[in-house]
C-alpha positions, -999 to +999 in steps of 0.1 A: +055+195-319+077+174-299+111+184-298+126+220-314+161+230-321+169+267-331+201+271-347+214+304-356+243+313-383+261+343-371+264+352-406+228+351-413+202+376-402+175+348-392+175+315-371+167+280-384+152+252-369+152+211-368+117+201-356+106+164-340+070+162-343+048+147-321+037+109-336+005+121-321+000+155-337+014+141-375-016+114-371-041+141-360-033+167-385-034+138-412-071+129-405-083+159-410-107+162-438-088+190-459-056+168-454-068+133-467-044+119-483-017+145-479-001+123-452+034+123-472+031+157-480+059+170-461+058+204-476+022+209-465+034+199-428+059+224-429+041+249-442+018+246-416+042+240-385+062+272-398+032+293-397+020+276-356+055+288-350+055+322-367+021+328-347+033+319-316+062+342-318+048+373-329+021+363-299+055+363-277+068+393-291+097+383-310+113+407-336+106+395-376+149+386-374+144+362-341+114+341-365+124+308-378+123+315-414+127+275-424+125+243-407+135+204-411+119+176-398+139+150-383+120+113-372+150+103-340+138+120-307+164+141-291+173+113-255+197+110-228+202+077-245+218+095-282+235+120-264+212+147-273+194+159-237+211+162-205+198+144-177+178+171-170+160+174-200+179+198-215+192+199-251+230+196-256+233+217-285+269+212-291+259+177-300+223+183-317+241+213-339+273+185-351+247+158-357+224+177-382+251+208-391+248+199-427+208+198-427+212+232-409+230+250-430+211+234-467+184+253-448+199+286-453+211+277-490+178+270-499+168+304-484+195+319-498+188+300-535 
């Protein structure tokens, strides 16, 4: 992974996340020999993320309601240049969350659905 945003809903018991992957790790995971061909198969990729995510936070620690329970991937890097990082790297979620609020919250309704 790249870039991760984790969004939480107040009104929801579990956070949510926009994802930028890695140009790097999409081509990598693609060559694989059990992913041939599965290269548009967006679903698979998130399956998989999820569960590298999942892993890594129970590795961490974090309580079942501070998992990301769904993710979205999104191609545009977050830069200095769309407003997205600081200028010290760090991500201005003000603007990340009003950019992508509507993919944000279709995560939770199709949770919720």
């Amino acid at each position: 992974m790249s870039q991760v945003f984790v969004y939480g809903d107040s009104y929801k018991s579990f956070p949510v996340a926009i994802v930028v992957l890695d140009d790097g790790y999409i081509k990598k995971w693609s060559e694989k020999d059990e992913n041939k061909g599965l290269s548009n198969n967006e679903e698979k990729l998130k399956e998989i993320v999820l569960n590298d995510m999942l892993q890594e936070g129970k590795k961490r620690g974090l309580m079942s309601y501070e998992q990301v329970k769904a993710i979205e991937f999104i191609k545009e890097p977050f830069t200095i240049e769309n407003g997205l990082l600081t200028p010290t790297f760090k991500s201005r979620r003000f603007a990340v969350e009003k950019k992508y609020k509507e993919r944000l919250l279709n995560l939770y309704k199709n949770i919720d659905a």
